[in-house]
C-alpha positions in Angstrom: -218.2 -79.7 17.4 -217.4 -80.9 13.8 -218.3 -84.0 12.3 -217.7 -85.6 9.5 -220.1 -88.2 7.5 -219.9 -90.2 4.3 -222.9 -88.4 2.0 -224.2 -90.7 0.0 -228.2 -88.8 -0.2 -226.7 -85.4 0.0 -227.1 -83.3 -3.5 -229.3 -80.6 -1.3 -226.5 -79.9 1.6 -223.3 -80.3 -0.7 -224.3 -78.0 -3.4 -225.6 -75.8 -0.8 -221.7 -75.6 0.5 -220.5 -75.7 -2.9 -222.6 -72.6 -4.5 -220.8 -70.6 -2.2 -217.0 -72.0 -2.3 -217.0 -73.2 -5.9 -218.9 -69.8 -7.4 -218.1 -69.5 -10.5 -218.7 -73.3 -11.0 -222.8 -72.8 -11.0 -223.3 -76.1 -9.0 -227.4 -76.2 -8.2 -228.8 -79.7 -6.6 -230.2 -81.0 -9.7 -226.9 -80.6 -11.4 -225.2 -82.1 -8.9 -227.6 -84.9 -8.8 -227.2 -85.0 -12.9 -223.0 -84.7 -13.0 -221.8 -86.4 -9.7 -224.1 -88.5 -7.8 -225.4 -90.2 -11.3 -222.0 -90.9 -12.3 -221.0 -94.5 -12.4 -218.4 -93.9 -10.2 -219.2 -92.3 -7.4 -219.0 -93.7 -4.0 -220.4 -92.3 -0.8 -216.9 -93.1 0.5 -215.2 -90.6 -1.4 -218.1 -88.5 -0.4 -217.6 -86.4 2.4 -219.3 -83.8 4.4 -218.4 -81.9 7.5 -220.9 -80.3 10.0 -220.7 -78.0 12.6 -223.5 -78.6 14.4 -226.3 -79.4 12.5 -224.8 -77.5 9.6 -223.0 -78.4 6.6 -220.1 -76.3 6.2 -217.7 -78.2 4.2 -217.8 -80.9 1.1 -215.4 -82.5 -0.7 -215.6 -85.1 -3.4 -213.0 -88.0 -4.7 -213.6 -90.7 -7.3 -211.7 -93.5 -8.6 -212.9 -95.1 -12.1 -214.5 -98.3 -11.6 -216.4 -97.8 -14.7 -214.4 -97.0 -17.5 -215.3 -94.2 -19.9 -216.2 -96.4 -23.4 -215.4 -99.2 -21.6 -211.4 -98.1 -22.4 -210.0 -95.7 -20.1 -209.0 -97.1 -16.4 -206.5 -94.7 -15.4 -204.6 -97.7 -13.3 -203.2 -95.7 -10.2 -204.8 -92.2 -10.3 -208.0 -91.0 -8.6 -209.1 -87.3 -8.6 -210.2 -84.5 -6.1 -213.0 -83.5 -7.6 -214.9 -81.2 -5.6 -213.7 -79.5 -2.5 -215.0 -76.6 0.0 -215.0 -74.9 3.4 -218.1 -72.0 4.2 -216.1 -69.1 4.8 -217.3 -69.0 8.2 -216.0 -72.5 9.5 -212.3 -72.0 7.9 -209.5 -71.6 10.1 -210.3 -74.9 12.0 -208.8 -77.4 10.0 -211.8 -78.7 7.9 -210.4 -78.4 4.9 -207.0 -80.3 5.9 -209.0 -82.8 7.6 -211.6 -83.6 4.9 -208.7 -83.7 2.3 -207.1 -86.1 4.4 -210.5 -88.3 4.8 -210.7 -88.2 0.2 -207.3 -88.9 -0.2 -207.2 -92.1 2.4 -210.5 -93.4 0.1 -208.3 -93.2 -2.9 -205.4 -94.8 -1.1 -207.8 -97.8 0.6 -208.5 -97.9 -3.3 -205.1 -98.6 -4.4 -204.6 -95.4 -5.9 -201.1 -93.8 -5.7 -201.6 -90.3 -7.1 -204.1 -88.2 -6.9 -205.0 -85.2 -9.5 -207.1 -82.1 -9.1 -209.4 -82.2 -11.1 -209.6 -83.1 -14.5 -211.6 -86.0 -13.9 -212.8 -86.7 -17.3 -215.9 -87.0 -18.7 -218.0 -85.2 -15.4 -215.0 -82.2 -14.6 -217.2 -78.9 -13.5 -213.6 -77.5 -14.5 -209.7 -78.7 -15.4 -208.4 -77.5 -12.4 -208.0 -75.0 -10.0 -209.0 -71.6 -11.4 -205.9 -69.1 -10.3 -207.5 -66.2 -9.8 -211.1 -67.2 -8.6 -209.6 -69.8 -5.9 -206.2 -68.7 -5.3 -206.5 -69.4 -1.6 -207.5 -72.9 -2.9 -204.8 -72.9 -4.8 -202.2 -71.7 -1.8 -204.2 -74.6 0.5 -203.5 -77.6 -1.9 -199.8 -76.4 -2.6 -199.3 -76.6 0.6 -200.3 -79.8 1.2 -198.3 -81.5 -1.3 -199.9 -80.7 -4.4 -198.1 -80.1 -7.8 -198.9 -78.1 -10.8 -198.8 -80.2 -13.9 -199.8 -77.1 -16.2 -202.2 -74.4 -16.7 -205.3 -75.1 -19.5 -207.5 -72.3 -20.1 -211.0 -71.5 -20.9 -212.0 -69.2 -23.6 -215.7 -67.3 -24.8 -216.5 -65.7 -27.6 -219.8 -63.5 -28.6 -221.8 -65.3 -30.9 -223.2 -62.1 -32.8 -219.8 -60.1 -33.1 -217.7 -62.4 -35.1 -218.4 -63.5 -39.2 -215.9 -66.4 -40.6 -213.2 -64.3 -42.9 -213.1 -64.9 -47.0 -210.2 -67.2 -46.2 -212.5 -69.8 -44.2 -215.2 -70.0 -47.3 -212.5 -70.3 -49.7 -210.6 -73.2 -47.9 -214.4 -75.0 -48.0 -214.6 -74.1 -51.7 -211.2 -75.9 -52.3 -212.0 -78.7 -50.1 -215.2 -79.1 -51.5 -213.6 -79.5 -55.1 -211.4 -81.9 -53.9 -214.4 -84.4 -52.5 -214.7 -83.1 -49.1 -218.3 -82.9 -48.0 -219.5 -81.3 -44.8 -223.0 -82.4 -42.7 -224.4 -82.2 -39.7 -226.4 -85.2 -39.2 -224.2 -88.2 -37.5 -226.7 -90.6 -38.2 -225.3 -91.9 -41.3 -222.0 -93.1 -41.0 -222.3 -93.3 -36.9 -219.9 -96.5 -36.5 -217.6 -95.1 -38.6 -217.4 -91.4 -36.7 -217.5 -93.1 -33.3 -214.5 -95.4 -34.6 -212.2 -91.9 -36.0 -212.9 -90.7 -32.3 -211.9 -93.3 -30.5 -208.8 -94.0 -33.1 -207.6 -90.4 -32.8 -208.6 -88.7 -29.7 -209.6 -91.3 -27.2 -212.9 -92.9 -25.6 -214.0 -89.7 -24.0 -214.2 -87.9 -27.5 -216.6 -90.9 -28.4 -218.8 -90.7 -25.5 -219.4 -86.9 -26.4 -220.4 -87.9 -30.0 -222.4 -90.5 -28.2 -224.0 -88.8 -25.9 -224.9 -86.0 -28.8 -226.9 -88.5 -30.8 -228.8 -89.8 -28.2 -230.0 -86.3 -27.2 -230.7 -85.5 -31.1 -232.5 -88.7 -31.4 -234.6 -87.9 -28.1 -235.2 -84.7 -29.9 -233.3 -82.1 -28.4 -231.8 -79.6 -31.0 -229.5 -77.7 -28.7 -226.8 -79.8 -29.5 -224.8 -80.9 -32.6 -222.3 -82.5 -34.8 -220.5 -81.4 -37.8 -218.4 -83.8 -39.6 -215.9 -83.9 -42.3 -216.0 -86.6 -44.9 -213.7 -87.7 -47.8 -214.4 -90.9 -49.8 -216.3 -92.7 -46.8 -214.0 -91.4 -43.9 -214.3 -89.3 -41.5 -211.4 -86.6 -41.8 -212.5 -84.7 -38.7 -215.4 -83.4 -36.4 -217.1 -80.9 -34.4 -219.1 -80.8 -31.5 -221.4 -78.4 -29.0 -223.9 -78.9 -26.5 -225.9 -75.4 -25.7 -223.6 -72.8 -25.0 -220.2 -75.2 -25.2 -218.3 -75.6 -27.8 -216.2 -78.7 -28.3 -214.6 -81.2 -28.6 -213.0 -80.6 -31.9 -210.5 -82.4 -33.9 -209.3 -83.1 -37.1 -207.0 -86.4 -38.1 -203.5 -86.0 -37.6 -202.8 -86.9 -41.5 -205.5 -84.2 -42.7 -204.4 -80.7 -40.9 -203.2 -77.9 -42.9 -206.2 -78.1 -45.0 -208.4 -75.5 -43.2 -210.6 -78.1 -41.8 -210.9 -77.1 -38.3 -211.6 -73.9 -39.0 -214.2 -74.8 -41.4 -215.6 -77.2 -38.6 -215.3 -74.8 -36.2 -217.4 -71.8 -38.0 -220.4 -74.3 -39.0 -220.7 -75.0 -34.8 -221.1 -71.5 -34.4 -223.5 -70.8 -37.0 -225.2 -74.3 -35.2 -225.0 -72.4 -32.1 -226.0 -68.6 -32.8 -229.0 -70.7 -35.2 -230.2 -72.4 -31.6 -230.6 -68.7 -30.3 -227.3 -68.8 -28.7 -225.2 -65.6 -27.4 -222.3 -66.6 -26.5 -219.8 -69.9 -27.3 -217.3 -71.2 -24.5 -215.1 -73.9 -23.6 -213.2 -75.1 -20.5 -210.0 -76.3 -22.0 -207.3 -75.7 -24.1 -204.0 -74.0 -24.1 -202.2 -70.6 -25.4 -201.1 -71.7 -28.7 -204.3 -73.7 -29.9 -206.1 -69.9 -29.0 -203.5 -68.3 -31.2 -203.5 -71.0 -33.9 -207.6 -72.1 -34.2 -209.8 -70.3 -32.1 -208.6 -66.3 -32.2 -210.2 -66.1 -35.5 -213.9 -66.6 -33.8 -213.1 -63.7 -31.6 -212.7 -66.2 -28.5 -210.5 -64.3 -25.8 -209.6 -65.9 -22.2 -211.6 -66.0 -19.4 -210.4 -68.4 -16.9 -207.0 -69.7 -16.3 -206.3 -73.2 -13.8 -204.0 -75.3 -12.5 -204.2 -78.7 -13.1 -202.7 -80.4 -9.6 -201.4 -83.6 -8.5 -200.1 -85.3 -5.7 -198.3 -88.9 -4.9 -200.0 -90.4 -2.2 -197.4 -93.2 -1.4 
């Protein structure tokens, strides 16, 4: 017999499902605790886990934003399949169609008309499906009536194989001539680099900036800023957080100065100085690796789908 049951005090069962659906993903209890059940907007409703018998054997996760990430992005009529997963041993009897069909009738009772998997944004364990990990994931939600929007990729690069080339000091040495100056510590000048994030890249770039000073100030030093300044503004920044790299941006009126590479080679030497190895991100495309991040000797190592679905 299966059963299904809203989970509401369930980190222990659902990353015990998860750790061996989701694998590559690295999902323990505490961070599941830490990334899902202490966001703001999760809701045992969207929270579902299937038993057979006494055991759980499936999970899956949707959330609609009822807080909104710097109190600016609402996201009006989509939700998100976050997390979803079937043990290998219970498939072929419909959990996974059946616990889909319980998360998406959440999001619907919640007004939501489309659904995407899963680049819920700020708490994403990834940007979407990964291909080849969970391509019979991939096969399942197709099937159902889900869409690919496009494919992000995740990149990693070796922290103690790559140098910056002459070309990435001398574009410092010019901008540095013309009143650029570089620093690390966002203390000074917070309001105004919170204010170039959320002007030019959106509330969930602030909240990382945010979210690095409050660990700095608490005392942690394994993750960092490094700005860009020019006569009091902030041109562009840079940002890691352990072994991630990113965000990183520069203002739309300041590229083609070198800046981003500049930015980006001080985070590494930020990184490989906390006793880092490697440098990775979740998320960007083909032609930003060819155009910024080849350089640092980042190559790919996951490709996803980003999915959705209209649920009307």
């Amino acid at each position: 017999m299966v059963r299904y049951e809203h989970a509401d005090d369930c980190a222990q069962e659902a990353a015990n499902v998860l750790c061996q659906t989701m694998t590559r993903e690295g999902i323990t209890p505490d961070r599941f605790l830490k990334q899902v059940a202490l966001d703001p907007n999760f809701r045992k409703e969207g929270s579902i886990l299937a038993f057979l018998g006494d055991k759980p054997v499936g999970y899956a996760l949707t959330v609609c934003r009822h807080v909104p990430v710097e109190g600016q992005i609402i996201d009006g009529s989509k939700g998100y399949l976050w997390l979803l997963g079937v043990l290998p041993e219970a498939r072929g009897r419909g959990i996974g169609a059946e616990l889909l069909q319980r998360a998406e009738q959440y999001l619907r009772d919640q007004g939501k008309e489309v659904c995407l998997a899963s680049s819920y944004s700020p708490g994403y364990f990834q940007p979407g499906v990964d291909v080849d990990a969970y391509a019979g994931g991939l096969e399942f939600l197709k099937k159902r009536g889900y869409q690919e929007v496009y494919r992000p990729i995740a990149c990693q690069a070796s922290l103690w194989d790559s140098e910056p080339p002459d070309w990435v000091w001398e574009a410092k040495t010019k901008a540095e001539s013309e009143g650029v100056t570089f620093t690390r510590d966002g203390r000074f000048g917070l309001s105004k680099l919170l204010e170039f994030a959320h002007k030019e890249f959106g509330p969930d770039w602030a909240a990382f900036v945010r979210r690095s000073m409050l660990s700095q100030l608490g005392g942690d030093r394994s993750t960092g800023l490094s700005i860009a300044w020019q006569d009091g503004r902030v041109l562009g920044f840079g940002h890691f957080e352990g072994e991630r790299f990113g965000p990183i941006g520069v203002a739309a009126s300041e590229r083609g100065r070198g800046l981003g590479q500049i930015l980006m080679w001080d985070i590494l030497a930020q990184q490989k100085e906390a006793g880092f190895r490697t440098s990775w991100f979740l998320w960007s495309d083909d032609r930003t690796l060819e155009k910024l991040y080849q350089y640092a000797g980042y190559k790919v190592a996951r490709r996803f789908a980003l999915l959705k679905k209209e649920l009307v």
